[in-house]
Residue, then its C-alpha position, 0 to 999 in steps of 0.5 A: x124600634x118602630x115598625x112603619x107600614x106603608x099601604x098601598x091601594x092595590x091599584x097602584x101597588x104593582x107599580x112598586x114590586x121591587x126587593x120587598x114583598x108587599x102583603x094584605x094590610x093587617x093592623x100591627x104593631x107600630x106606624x101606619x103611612x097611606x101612600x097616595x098621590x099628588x100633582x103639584x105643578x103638574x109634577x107627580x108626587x107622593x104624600x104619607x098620611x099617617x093612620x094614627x094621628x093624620x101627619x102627612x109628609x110630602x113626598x118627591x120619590x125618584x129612584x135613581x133609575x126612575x122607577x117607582x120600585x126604586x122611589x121606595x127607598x125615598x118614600x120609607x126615608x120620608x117615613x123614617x124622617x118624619x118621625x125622626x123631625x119630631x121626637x122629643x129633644x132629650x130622647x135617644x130611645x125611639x129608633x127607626x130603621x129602613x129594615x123595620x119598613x113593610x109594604x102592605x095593601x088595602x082597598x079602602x082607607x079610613x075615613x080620617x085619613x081619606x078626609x086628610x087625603x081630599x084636604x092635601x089635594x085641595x091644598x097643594x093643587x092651589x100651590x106652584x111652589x113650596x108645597x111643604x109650607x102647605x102640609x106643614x099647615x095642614x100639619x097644623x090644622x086640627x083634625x078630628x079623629x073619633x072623639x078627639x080633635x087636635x093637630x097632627x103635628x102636636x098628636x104625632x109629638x104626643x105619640x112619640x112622647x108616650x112610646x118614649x116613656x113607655x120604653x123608658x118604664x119597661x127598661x128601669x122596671x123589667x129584669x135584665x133576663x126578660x129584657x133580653x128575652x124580649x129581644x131574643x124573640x122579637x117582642x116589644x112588649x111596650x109597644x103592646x102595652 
């Protein structure tokens, strides 16, 4: 199962104390999200940009009692579909759940995923409507992140693509004892590969 990390910028991360406890970022095992926001016709929104391949996924967060707090629920959603939209079809090995999502805060955030932040502003400001038709370009915009250069949509397919075979290595090839083990103690060793 993955593990999401939601990071806030500390300015904005008080506006979402709610049942979860928010914590300093630190680089672990799973998924990395930015939240950071957006106007889109002169309405408030969100957009997740994904730490490892620069995915971004539009937001409309509005909690039942509209607050922000509340609005966690449909940003970790967004999160969780995200991935669930783009896991390869034949594979039933990768899972999320809203229990495997933690909020976290970070002053700065890394270069790619700041540069990604500017070209979805500059984006969607040009927009009055579908606003998701323009992230799914973004989407498919190369982006280059150290050395590499491809798409984010196609990296996050990739991604997902690798952690499923790692899964399904580590479940032919490791003894029934350490499977359970593993689960035991809450350990996913493919994931730490």
């Amino acid at each position: 199962m993955l593990k999401h990390q939601i990071i806030l910028h500390p300015d904005i991360a008080d506006q979402f104390t709610g049942d979860k406890p928010i914590t300093p970022y630190e680089l672990r095992v799973g998924l990395s999200w930015y939240l950071c926001p957006v106007t889109i016709s002169g309405n408030s929104e969100w957009v997740l940009i994904n730490v490892e391949v620069g995915y971004c996924q539009l937001v409309t967060a509005d909690g039942p009692d509209g607050s922000l707090a509340a609005a966690m629920i449909d940003i970790s959603d967004a999160a969780i579909s995200a991935i669930e939209a783009h896991l390869p079809d034949d594979e039933d090995d990768v899972s999320v759940s809203l229990s495997g999502v933690t909020l976290h805060t970070a002053e700065k955030m890394p270069e790619h995923v700041a540069s990604r932040y500017m070209q979805a502003l500059k984006a969607v400001s040009k927009c009055n409507y579908d606003a998701e038709d323009v992230i799914d370009k973004l989407n498919d915009t190369p982006l280059t992140i150290g050395v590499r250069t491809f798409a984010p949509t196609e990296g996050l397919e990739g991604l997902l693509l690798e952690l499923s075979d790692k899964y399904r290595r580590y479940m032919e090839t490791t003894p029934w004892w350490k499977v359970r083990w593993h689960l035991w103690k809450d350990r996913m060793p493919w994931l730490e590969e």
